[in-house]
C-alpha positions as CSV (number, residue, x, y, z in Angstrom):
1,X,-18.2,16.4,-95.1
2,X,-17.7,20.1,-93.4
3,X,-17.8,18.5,-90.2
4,X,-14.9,16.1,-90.9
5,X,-13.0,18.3,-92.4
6,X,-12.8,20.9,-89.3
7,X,-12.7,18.0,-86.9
8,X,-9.7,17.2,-88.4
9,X,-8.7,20.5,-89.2
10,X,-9.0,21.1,-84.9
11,X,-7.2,17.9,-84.4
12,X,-3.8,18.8,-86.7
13,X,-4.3,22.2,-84.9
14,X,-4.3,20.7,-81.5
15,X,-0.8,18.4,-82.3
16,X,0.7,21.4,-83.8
17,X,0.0,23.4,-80.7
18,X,1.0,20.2,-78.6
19,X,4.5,20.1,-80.6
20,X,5.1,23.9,-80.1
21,X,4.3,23.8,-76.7
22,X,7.2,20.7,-76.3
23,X,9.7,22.3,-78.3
24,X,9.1,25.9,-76.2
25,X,10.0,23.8,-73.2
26,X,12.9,22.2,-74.6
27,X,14.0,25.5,-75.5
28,X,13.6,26.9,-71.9
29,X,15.1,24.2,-70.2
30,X,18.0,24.2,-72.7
31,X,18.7,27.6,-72.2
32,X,18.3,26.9,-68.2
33,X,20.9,23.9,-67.7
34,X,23.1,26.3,-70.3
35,X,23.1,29.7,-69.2
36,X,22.5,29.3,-65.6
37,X,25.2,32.0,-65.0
38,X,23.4,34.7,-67.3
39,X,23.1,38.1,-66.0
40,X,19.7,39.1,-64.4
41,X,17.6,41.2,-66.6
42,X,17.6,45.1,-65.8
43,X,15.0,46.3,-63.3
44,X,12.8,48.4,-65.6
45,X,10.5,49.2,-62.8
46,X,13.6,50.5,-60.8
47,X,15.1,52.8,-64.0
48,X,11.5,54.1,-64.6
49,X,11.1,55.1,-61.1
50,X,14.8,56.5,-61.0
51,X,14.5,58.4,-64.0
52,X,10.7,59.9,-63.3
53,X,11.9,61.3,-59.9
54,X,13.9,64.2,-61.6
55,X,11.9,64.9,-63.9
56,X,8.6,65.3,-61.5
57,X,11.2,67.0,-59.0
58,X,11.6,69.6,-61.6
59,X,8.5,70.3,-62.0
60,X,8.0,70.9,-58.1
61,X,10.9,73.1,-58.2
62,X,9.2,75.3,-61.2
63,X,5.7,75.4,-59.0
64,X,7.0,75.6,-55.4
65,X,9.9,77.6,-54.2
66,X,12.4,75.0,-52.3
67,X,14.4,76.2,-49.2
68,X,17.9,75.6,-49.4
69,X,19.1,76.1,-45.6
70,X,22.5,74.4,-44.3
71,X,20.9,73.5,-41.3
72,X,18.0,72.3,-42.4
73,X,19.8,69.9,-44.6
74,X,22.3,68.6,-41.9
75,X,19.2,67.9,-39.8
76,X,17.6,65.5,-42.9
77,X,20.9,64.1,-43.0
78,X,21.7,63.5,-39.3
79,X,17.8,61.7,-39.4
80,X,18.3,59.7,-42.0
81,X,21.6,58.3,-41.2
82,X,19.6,57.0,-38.1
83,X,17.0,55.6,-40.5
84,X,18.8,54.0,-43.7
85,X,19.8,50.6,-42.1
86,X,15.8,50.2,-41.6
87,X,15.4,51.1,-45.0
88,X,17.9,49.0,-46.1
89,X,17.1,45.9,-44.1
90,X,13.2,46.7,-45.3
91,X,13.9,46.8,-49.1
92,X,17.7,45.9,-49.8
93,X,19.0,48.2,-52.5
94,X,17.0,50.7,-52.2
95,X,18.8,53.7,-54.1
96,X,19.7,57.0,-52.3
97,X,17.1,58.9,-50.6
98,X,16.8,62.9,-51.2
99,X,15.2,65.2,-48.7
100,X,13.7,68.6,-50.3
101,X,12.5,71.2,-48.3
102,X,9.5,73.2,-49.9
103,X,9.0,76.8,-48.2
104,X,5.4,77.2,-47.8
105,X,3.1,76.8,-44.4
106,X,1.2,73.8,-45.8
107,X,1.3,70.7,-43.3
108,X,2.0,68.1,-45.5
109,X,4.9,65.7,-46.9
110,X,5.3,63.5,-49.9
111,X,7.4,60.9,-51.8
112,X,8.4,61.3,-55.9
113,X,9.5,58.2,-57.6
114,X,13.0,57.9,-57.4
115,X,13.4,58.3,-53.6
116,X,12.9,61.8,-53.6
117,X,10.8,62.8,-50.2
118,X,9.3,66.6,-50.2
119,X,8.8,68.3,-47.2
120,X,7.0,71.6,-46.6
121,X,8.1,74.1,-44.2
122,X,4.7,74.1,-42.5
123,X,5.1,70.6,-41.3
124,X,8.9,71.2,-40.1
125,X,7.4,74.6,-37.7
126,X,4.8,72.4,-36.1
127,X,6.7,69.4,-35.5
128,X,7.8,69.5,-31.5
129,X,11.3,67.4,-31.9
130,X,13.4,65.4,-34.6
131,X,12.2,62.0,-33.6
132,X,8.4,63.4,-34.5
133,X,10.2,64.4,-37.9
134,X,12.0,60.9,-38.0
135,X,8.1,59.5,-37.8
136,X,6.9,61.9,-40.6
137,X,10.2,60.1,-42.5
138,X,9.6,56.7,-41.7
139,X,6.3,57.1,-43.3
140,X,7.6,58.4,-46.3
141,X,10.6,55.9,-46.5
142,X,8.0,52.8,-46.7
143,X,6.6,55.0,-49.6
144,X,9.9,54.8,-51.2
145,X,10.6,50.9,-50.2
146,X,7.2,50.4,-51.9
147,X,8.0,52.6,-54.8
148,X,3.9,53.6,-54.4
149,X,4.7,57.1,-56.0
150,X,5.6,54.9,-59.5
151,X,2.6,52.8,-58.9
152,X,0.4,55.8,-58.1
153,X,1.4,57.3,-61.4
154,X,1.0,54.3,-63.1
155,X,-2.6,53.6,-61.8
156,X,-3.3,57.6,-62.7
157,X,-2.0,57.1,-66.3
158,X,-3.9,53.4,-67.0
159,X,-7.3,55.3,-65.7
160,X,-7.6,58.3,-68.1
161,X,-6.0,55.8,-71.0
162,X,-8.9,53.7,-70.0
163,X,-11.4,56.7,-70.4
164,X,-9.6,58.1,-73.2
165,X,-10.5,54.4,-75.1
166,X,-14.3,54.2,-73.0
167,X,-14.7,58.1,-74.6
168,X,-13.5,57.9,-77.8
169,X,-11.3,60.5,-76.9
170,X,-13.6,63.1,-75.8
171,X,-14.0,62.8,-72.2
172,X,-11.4,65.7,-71.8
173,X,-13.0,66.5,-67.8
174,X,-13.2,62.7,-66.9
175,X,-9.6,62.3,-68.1
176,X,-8.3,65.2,-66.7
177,X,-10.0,64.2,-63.2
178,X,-8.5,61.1,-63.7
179,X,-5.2,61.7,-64.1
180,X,-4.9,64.6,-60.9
């Protein structure tokens, strides 16, 4: 008696799901042939990464002390107006790039989410011309194309949230290792 009850119990389940699945794509297709004109959705990846990149940039600014040289800046600009169409034709849309010069002799440069690109003094010094700097640029700009910096931060966050879960919590070193 049990078994014929759930069999048919499974069975009324199974046309119930079969009839919400129908009317679900009724529903999408109305809505389809309807609306085809309907605006797009916002880019929530694109207003994350937008909105992250001053925030992080602050926090730069607060740790690092940035150089704020006329020249310097008419350089970036002079460079990147050479580079934005390959940006553009690479990822269309891609908002506005910012170049921030960081004064210290480190060799290094790096992206923010946003389209932010630091560059330390230390690199610009041992650079031998502007088209090497255009290289170090280019780099930087597929970074921004990609937007890796919001996926890097995303991966970071989803790994110690992931520990935080596996450690109940107290896994305060693994998490913090995590998230650097």
């Amino acid at each position: 008696m049990f078994l014929i009850r759930r069999s048919r119990l499974l069975g009324e389940l199974a046309i119930l799901a079969a009839v919400l699945l129908a009317l679900g794509l009724l529903a999408f297709a109305a809505q389809r042939l309807l609306f085809r004109h309907a605006p797009e959705a916002p880019d929530l990846v694109r207003s994350t990464d937008d909105a992250l990149g001053p925030l992080i940039l602050r926090q730069v600014e607060i740790t690092q002390k940035v150089l704020d040289d006329r020249a310097v800046n008419r350089a970036f600009s002079t460079i990147m107006d050479r580079l934005r169409p390959g940006l553009e034709a690479m990822a269309p849309g891609t908002p506005r790039v910012r170049i921030v010069a960081l004064d210290s002799p480190e060799m290094n440069a790096f992206t923010l989410p946003g389209g932010i690109i630091c560059v330390y003094t230390g690199l610009m010094r041992a650079l031998g011309s502007a088209e090497e700097m255009a290289a170090i640029l280019s780099h930087e700009l597929s970074h921004v194309a990609h937007r890796d910096p919001l996926s890097l931060l995303a991966r970071r966050v989803g790994a110690a949230a992931l520990a935080g879960v596996l450690t109940g919590g107290r896994g305060g070193d693994l998490t913090r290792t995590l998230a650097q």
